[in-house]
Structures are given as structure tokens and as C-alpha cells.
C-alpha positions in Angstrom: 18.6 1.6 -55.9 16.1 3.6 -57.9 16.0 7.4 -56.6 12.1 6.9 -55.6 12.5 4.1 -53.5 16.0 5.9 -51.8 13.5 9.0 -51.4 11.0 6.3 -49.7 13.4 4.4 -47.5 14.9 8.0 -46.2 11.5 9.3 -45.6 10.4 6.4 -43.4 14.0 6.7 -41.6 13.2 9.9 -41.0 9.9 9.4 -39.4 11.4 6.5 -37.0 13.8 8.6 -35.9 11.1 11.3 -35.5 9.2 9.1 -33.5 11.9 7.5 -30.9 12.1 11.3 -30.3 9.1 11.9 -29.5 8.9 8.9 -28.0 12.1 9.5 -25.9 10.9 12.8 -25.0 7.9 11.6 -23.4 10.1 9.9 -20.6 11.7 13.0 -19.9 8.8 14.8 -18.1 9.7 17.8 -16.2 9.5 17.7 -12.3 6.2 19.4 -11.1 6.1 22.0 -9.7 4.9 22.7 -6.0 2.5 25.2 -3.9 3.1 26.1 -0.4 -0.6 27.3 0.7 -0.8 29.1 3.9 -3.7 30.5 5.7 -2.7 32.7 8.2 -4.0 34.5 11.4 -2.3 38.3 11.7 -2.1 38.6 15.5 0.2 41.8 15.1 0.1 43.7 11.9 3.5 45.7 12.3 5.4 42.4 13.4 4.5 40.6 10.8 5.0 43.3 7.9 9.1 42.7 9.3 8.9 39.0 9.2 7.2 39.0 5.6 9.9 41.5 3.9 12.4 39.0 5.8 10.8 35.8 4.5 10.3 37.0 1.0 13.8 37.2 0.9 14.5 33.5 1.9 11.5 32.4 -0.4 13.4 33.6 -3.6 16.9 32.2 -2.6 15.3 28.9 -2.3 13.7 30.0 -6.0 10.2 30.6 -4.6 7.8 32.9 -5.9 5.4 34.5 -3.9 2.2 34.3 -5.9 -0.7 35.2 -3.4 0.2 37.2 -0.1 -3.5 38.4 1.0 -5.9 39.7 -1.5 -9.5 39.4 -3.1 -11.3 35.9 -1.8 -14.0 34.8 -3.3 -15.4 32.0 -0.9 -17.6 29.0 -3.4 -17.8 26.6 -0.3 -16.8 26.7 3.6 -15.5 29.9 4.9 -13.5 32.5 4.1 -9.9 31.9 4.9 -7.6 34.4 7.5 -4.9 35.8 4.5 -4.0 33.5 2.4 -0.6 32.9 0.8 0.2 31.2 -2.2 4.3 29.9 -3.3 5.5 28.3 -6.0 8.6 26.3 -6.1 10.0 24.4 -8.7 9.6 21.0 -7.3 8.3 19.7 -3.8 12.4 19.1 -2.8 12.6 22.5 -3.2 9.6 23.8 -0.6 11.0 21.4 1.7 14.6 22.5 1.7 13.3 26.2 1.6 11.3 25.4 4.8 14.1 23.2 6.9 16.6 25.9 6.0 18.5 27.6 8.3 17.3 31.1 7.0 13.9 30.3 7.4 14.5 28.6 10.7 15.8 32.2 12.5 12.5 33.7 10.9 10.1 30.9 13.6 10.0 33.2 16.1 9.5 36.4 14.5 6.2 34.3 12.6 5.1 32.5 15.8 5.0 36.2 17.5 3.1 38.2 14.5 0.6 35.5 13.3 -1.2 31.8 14.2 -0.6 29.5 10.6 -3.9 28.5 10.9 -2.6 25.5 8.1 0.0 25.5 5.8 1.2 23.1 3.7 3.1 22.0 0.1 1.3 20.2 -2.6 2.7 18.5 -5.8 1.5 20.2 -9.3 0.8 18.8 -12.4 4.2 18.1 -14.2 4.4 19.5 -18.2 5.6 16.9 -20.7 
């Protein structure tokens, strides 16, 4: 074989390869990540400050992130919400399993008696390639 053909036939390996990567890579999407939105009704401040320091704790060993806990609103449409709180969790398994867990379970009462979870839900992300 002549050297500019080998140089040829090596590049266009090359770029196959390249592309089954890319190609390959595609199929390997990462699992979206999910937001538990709360809207919440504080019924008594100084109970709930003791069940929020104690469910923060439980959000991050289920590897939550508290994003939003109160705040700023702007309202565009509807009404203004209560307090809002925003979570992220790696995937929607995760929010569930964080909000089924034991931990989180001993925590009902302690919510139900500083605040009325006017809704609260989890909701898939858009997944990254």
C-alpha cells in the first residue's frame, strides 16, 4: 500500500470510530434530574424553623439540595404563592425514596403541626446528553 492511501484509509477509520462514539454516547443520556416544589402555609413560625433544620438534614442524605426555601416572588400570572420551596434531586427515584423514608416519615408530624402544604409535588427535568 502506498503511504497516501494508508494515511487515507486510517483517517476514515478514525472518523468511524469517532462516530460510533459519538453515536454510542448519545444512548447513554444521563438520568434527569428532579424538583420537589412545595408551597407551603407557616401556621407556627417557631415550630416549623425546628422541623426545617431537621428536614434539611434528611434532604441532603437522600442527596437533595435545597434550592429555594422562601424568598423574592415575583408573581407573572395567578397569585402569589404561601413560601415556596424548591429541591433538587438527582433523579425522580431519588425524591421518592427521600420522601417514603423513614427519616422523613418521623418529621410528618412536626410539619403537619407548623405548616398546611398547600401542594407539593416532584417533577422530572430535562435530562443532559
Amino acid at each position: 500500500m502506498k503511504v497516501p492511501f494508508k494515511v487515507a484509509i486510517a483517517a476514515l477509520a478514525g472518523m468511524g470510530v469517532g462516530f460510533a462514539g459519538h453515536e454510542l454516547q448519545g444512548e447513554q443520556a444521563k438520568t434527569p434530574p428532579a424538583f420537589v416544589i412545595s408551597n407551603i402555609e407557616i401556621t407556627n413560625p417557631e415550630k416549623y424553623q425546628k422541623y426545617a433544620e431537621a428536614a434539611a438534614t434528611v434532604v441532603t442524605a437522600y442527596h437533595g439540595k435545597i434550592l429555594t426555601r422562601g424568598g423574592k416572588v415575583v408573581v407573572f400570572d395567578g397569585h402569589a404563592p404561601h413560601r415556596v420551596v424548591l429541591i433538587e434531586f438527582p433523579s425522580l427515584d431519588d425524591a421518592e425514596r427521600w420522601r417514603s423514608s423513614p427519616e422523613f416519615q418521623k418529621l410528618k408530624p412536626l410539619q403537619q403541626q407548623s405548616a398546611t402544604y398547600v401542594e407539593s409535588f416532584a417533577i422530572e427535568g430535562v435530562g443532559q446528553p
